[in-house]
C-alpha positions as YAML, in Angstrom:
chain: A
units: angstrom
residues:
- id: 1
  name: UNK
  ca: [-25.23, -33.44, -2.46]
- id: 2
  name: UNK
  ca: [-21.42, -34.64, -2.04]
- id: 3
  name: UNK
  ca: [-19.74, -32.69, 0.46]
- id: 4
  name: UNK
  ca: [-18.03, -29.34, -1.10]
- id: 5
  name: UNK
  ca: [-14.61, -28.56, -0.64]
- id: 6
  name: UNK
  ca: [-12.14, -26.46, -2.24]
- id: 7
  name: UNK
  ca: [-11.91, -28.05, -5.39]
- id: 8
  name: UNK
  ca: [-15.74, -28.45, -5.61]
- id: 9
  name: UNK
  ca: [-15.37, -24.01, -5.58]
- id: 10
  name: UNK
  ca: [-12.80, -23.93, -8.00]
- id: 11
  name: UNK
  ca: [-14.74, -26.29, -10.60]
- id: 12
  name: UNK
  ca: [-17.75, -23.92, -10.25]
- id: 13
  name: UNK
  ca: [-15.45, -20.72, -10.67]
- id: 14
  name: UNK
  ca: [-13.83, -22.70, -14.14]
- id: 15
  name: UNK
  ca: [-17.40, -23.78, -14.95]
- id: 16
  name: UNK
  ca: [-19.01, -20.38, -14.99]
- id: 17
  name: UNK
  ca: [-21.44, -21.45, -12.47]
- id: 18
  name: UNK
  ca: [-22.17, -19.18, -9.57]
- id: 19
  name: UNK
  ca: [-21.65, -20.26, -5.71]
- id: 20
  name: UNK
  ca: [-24.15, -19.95, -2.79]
- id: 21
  name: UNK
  ca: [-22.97, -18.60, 0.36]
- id: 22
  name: UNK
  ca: [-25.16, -17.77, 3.18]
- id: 23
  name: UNK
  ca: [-24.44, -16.99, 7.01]
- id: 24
  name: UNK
  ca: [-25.40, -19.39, 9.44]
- id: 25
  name: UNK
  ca: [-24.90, -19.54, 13.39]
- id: 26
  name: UNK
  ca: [-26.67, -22.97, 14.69]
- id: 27
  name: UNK
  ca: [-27.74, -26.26, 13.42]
- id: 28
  name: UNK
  ca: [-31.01, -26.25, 12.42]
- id: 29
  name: UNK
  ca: [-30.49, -23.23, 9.90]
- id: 30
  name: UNK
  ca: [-27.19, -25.38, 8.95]
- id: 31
  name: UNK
  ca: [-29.10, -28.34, 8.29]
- id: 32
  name: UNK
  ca: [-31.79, -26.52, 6.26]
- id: 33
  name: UNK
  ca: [-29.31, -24.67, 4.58]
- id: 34
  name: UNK
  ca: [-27.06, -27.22, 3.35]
- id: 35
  name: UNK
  ca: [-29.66, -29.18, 2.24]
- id: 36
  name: UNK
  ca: [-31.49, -26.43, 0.35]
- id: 37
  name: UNK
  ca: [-28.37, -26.68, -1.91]
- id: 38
  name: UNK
  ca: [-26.03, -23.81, -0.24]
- id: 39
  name: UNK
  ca: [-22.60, -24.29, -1.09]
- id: 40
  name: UNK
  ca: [-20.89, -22.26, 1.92]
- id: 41
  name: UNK
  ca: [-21.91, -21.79, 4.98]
- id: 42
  name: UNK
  ca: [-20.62, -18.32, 6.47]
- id: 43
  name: UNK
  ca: [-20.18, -18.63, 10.47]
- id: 44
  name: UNK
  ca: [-20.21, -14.78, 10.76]
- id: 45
  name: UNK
  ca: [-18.72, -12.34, 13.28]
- id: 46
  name: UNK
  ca: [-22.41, -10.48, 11.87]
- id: 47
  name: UNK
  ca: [-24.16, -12.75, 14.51]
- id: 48
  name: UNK
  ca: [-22.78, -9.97, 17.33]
- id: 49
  name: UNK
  ca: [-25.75, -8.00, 15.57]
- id: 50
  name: UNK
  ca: [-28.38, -10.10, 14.00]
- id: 51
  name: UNK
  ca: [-28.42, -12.57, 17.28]
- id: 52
  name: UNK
  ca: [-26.43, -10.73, 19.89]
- id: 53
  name: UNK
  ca: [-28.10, -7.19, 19.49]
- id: 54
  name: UNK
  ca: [-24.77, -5.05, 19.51]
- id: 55
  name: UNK
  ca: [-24.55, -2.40, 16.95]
- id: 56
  name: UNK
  ca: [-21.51, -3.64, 15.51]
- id: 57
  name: UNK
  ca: [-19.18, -7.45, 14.96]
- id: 58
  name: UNK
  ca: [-16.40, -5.46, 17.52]
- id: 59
  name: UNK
  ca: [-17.61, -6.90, 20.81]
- id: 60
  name: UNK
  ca: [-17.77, -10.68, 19.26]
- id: 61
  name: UNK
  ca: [-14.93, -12.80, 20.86]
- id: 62
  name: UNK
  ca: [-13.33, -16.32, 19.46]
- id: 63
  name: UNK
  ca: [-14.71, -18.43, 22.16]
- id: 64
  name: UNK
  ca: [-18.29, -17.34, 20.46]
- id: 65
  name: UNK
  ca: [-17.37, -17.79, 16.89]
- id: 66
  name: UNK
  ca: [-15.98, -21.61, 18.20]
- id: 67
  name: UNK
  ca: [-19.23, -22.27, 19.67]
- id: 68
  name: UNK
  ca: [-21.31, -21.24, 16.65]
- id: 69
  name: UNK
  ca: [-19.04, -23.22, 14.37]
- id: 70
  name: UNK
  ca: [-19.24, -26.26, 16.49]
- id: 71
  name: UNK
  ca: [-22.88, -25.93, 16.35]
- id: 72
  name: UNK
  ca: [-23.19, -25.20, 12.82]
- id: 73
  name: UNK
  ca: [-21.03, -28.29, 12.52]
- id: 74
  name: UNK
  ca: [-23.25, -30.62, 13.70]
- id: 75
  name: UNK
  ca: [-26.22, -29.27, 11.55]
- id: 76
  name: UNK
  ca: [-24.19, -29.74, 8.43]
- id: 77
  name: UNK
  ca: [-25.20, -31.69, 5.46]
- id: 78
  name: UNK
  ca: [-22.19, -31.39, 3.57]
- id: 79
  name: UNK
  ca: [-21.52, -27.68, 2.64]
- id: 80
  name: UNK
  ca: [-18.13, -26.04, 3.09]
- id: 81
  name: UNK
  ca: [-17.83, -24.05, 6.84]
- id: 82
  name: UNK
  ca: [-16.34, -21.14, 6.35]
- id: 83
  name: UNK
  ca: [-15.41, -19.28, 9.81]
- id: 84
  name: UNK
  ca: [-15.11, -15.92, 10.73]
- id: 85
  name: UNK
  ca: [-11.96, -14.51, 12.59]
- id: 86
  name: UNK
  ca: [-13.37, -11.60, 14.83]
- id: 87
  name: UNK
  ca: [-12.10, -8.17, 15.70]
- id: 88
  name: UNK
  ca: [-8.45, -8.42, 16.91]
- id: 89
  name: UNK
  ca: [-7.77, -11.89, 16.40]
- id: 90
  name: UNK
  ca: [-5.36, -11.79, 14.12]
- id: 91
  name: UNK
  ca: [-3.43, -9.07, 15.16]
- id: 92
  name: UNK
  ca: [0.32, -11.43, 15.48]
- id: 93
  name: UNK
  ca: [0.80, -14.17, 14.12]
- id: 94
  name: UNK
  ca: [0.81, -15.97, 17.06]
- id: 95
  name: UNK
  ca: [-2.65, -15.12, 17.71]
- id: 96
  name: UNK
  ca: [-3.54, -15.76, 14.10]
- id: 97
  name: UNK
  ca: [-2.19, -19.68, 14.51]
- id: 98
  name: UNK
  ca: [-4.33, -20.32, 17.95]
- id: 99
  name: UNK
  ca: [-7.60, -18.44, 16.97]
- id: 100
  name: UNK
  ca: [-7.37, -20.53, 13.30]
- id: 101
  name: UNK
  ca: [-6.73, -23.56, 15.20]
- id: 102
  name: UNK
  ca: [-9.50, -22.84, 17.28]
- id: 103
  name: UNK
  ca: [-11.99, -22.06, 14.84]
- id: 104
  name: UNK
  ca: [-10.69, -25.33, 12.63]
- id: 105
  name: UNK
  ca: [-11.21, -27.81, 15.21]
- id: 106
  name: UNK
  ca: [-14.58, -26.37, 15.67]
- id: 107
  name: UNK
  ca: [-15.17, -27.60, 12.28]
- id: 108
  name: UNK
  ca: [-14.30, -24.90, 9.69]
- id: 109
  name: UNK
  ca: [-13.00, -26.00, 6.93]
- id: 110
  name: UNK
  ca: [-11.98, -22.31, 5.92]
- id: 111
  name: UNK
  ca: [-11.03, -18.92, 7.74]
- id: 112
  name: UNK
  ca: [-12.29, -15.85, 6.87]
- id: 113
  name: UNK
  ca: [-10.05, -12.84, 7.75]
- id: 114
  name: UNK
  ca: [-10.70, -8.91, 7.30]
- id: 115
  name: UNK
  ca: [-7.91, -6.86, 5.85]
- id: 116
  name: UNK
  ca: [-5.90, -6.28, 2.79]
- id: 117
  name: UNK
  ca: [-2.76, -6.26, 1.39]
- id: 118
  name: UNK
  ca: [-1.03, -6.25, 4.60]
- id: 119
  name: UNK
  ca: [-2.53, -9.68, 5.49]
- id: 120
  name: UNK
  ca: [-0.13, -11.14, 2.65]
- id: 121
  name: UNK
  ca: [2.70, -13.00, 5.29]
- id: 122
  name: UNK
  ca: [-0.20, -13.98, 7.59]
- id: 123
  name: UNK
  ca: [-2.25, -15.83, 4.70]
- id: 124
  name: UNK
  ca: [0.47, -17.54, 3.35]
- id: 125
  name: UNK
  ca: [1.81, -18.55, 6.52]
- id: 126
  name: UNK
  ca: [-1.55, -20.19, 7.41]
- id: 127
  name: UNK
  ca: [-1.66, -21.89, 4.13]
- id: 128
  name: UNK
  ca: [1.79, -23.65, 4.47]
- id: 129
  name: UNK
  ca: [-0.08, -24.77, 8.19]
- id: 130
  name: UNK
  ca: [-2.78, -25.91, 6.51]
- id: 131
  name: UNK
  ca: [-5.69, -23.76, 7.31]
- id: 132
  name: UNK
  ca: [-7.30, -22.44, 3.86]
- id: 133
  name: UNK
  ca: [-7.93, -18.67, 4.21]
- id: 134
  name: UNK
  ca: [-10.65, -16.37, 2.77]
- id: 135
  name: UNK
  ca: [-9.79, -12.31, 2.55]
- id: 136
  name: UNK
  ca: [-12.48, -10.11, 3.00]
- id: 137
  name: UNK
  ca: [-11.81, -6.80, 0.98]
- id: 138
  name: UNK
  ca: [-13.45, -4.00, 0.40]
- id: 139
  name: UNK
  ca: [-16.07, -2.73, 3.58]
- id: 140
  name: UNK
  ca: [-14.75, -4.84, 6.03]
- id: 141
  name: UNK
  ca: [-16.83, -4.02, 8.91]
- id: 142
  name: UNK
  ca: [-14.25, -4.44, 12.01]
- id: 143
  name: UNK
  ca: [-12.64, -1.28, 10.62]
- id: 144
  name: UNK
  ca: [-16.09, 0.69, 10.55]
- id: 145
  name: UNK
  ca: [-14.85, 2.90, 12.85]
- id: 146
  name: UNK
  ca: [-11.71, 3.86, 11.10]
- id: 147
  name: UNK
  ca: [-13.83, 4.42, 7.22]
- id: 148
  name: UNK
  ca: [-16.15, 6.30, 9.28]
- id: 149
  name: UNK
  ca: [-19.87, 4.18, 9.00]
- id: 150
  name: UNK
  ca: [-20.22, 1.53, 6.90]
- id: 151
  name: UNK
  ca: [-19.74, 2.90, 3.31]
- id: 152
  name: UNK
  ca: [-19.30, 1.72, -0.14]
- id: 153
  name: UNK
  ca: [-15.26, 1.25, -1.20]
- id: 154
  name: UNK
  ca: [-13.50, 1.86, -4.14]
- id: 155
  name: UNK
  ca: [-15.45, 4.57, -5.92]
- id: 156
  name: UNK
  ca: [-11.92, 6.48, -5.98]
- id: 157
  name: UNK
  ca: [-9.57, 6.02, -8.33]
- id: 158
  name: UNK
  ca: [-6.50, 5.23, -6.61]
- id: 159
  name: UNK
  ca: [-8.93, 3.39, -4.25]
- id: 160
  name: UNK
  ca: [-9.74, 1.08, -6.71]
- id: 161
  name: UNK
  ca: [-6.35, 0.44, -7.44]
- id: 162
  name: UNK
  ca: [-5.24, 0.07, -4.54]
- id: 163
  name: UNK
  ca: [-8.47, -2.82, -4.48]
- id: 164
  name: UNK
  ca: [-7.25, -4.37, -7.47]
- id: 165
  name: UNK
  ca: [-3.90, -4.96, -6.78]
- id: 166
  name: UNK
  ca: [-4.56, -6.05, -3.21]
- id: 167
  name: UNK
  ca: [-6.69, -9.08, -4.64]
- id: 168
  name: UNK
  ca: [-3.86, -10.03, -6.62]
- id: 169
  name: UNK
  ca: [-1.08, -9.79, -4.05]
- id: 170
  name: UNK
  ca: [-3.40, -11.89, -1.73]
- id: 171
  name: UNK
  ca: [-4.23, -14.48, -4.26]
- id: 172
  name: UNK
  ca: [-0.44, -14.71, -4.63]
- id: 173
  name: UNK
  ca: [0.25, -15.09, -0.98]
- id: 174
  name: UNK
  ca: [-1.96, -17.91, -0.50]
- id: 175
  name: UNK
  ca: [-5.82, -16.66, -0.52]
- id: 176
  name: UNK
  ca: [-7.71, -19.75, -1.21]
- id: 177
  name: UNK
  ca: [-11.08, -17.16, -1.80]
- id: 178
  name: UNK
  ca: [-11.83, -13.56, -2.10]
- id: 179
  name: UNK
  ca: [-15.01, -12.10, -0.15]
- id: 180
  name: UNK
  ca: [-15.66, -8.20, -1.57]
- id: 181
  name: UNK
  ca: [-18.35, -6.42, 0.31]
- id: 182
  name: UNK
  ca: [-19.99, -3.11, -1.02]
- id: 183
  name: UNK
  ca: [-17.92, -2.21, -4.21]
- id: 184
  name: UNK
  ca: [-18.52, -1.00, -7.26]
- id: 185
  name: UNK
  ca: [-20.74, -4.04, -9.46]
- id: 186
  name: UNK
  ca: [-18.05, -3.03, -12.30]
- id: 187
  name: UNK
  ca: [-15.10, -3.16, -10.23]
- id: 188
  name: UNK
  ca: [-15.87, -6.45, -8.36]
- id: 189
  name: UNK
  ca: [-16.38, -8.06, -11.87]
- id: 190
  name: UNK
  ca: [-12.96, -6.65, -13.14]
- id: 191
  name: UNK
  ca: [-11.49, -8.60, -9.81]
- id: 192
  name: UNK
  ca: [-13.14, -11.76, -10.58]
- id: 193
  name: UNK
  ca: [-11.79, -11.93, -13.36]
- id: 194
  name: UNK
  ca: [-8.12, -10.76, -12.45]
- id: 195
  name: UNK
  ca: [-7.73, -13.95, -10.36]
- id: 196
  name: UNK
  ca: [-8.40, -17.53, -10.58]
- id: 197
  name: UNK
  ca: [-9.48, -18.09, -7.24]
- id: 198
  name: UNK
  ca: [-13.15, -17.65, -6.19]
- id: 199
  name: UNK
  ca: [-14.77, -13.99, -5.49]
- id: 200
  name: UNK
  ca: [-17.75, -14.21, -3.51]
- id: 201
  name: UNK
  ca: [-19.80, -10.38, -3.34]
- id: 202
  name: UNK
  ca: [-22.37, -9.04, -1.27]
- id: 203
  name: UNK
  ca: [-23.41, -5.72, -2.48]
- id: 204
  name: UNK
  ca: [-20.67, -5.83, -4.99]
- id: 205
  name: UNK
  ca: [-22.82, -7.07, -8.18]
- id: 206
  name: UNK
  ca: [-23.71, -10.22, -10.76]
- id: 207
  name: UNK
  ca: [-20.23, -10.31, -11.82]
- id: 208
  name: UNK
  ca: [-18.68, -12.01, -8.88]
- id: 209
  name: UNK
  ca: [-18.05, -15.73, -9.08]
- id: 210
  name: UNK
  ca: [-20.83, -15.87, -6.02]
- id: 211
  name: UNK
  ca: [-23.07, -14.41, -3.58]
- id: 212
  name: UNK
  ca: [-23.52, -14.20, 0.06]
- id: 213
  name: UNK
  ca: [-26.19, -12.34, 2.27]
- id: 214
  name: UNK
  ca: [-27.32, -12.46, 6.13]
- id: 215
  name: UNK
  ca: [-29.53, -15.33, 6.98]
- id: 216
  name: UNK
  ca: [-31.85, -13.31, 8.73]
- id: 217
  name: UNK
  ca: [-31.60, -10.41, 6.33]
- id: 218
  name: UNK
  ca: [-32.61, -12.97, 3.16]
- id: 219
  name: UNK
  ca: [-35.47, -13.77, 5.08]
- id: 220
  name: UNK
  ca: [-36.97, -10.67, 5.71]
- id: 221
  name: UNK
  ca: [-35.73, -10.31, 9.51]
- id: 222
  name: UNK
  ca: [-33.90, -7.08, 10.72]
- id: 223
  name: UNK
  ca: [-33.33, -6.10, 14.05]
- id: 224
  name: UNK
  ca: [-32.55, -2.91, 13.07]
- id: 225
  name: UNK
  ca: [-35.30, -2.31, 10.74]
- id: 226
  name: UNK
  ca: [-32.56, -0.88, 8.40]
- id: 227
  name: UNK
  ca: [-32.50, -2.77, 5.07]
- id: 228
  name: UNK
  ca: [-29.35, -2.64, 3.17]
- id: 229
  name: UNK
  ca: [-29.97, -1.75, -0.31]
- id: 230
  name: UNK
  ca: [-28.28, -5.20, -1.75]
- id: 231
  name: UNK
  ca: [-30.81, -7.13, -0.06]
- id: 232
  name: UNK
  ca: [-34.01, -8.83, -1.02]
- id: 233
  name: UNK
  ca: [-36.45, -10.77, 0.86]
- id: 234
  name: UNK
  ca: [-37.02, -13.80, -0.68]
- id: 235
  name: UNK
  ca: [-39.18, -15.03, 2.51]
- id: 236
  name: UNK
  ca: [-42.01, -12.50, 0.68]
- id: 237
  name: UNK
  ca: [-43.10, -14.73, -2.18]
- id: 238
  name: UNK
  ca: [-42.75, -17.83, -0.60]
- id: 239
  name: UNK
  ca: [-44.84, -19.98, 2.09]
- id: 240
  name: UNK
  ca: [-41.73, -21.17, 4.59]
- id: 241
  name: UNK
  ca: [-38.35, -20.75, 4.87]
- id: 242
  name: UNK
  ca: [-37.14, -23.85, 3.32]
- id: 243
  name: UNK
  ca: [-38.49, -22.55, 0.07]
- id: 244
  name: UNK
  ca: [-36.93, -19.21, 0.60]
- id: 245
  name: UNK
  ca: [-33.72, -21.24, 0.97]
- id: 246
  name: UNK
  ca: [-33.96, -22.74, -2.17]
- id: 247
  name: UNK
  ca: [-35.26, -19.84, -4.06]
- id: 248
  name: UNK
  ca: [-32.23, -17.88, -3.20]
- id: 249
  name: UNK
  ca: [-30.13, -20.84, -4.35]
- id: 250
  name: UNK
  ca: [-31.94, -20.66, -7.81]
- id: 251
  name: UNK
  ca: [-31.92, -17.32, -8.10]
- id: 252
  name: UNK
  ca: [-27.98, -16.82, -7.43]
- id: 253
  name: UNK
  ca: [-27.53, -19.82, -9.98]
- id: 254
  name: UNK
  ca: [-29.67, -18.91, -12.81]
- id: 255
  name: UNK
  ca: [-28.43, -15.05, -11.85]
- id: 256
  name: UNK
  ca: [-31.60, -13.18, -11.17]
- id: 257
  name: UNK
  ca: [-30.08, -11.98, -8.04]
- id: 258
  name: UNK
  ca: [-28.22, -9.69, -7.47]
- id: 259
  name: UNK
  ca: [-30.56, -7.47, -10.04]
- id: 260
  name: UNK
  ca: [-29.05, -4.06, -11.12]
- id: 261
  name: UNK
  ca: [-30.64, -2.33, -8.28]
- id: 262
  name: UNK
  ca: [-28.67, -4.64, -5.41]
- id: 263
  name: UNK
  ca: [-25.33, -3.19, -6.37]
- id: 264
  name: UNK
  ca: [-23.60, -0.03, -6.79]
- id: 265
  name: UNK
  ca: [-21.73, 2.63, -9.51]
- id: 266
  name: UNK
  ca: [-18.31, 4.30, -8.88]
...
């Protein structure tokens, strides 16, 4: 496939067709991946627990996220690299500049950052630098311990809200994409469509623009032995991974998945 950019996510937002996203943390999964049809790659801070073994993405430093990226790089056939920015890294904006840099000439072609509202000046500062910037609303798992476990957002009223009007302000500051993890199926559809810029969900529903899920989790692995409920295994019908790869293309394009039961209710 021609290599997907920006635009390429914006056509398929206008288009009504749904983006693939999956993570991916070395080359051989990239190649497979990418050429299995998946649109974005995720290089996620999640690899400090599906390949590291920590409990949470906290201990995860930028010097790992560049060398995952770098290798994912390489194993690229022509899917967008989007590139997590791990716990703290963005905490001035002179740390925002150098760990963005970092990531970029890794070979990201977009940065993924945690937060909310409050990440408004730091977005659109990195867009006017050139690095395109995806927010990640909704559980945002560096914070776990501050929301107390890793629980689903915006069931509240004013929480939901507060969601809402945090997707706009972000789109207006620059967000080139919106990530919402673990919100309500009917709110993360009402945010899609609030914005014109792609919203990608995991455990947020089938009315997102796309879908993302863990590599390992999609194909049946878990370290934990803890499956979240907006997973499903599509390694269990299928007789090797590539096929799983493409199956969960198909199945996030012709939008079989997520089903009712992957998402949640306010």
């Amino acid at each position: 496939m021609p290599d997907i950019t920006l635009t390429t996510l914006h056509g398929l937002k206008a288009k009504g067709e749904k983006i693939t996203m999956l993570t991916c943390y070395d080359a051989t999964f990239a190649k497979a991946a990418s050429q299995a049809g998946v649109e974005v790659l995720l290089v996620g801070d999640s690899l400090g627990m599906v390949l590291q073994g920590h409990d949470s993405t906290l201990p995860v430093t930028i010097a790992e996220m560049a060398y995952h990226t770098a290798c994912v790089k390489r194993g690229n056939q022509g899917a967008l690299i989007l590139a997590d920015l791990p716990f703290m890294a963005h905490a001035t904006l002179e740390q925002s500049f150098a760990n963005c840099a970092q990531l970029m000439r890794a070979g990201a072609h977009m940065i993924k950052v945690e937060g909310a509202a409050w990440l408004a000046e730091t977005i659109g500062l990195l867009a006017d630098r050139g690095v395109p910037v995806c927010a990640h609303m909704g559980l945002t798992p560096q914070t776990v311990n501050v929301l107390g476990g890793y629980k689903v957002q915006g069931r509240e009223h004013a929480q939901a809200q507060r969601l809402r009007a945090d997707a706009v302000a972000l789109e207006q500051a620059g967000a080139a994409m919106l990530l919402l993890e673990c919100v309500p199926s009917a709110l993360a559809s009402e945010i899609a469509q609030a914005v014109s810029i792609p919203v990608i969900g995991i455990g947020a529903g089938s009315g997102t623009d796309g879908q993302v899920l863990v590599l390992h989790d999609m194909l049946g692995l878990s370290l934990s032995g803890r499956v979240p409920r907006f997973v499903k295994n599509f390694m269990a019908d299928q007789p090797d991974i590539p096929s799983a790869l493409s199956a969960y293309v198909k199945a996030v394009k012709d939008t079989t998945f997520p089903a009712p039961e992957h998402g949640f209710s306010a």
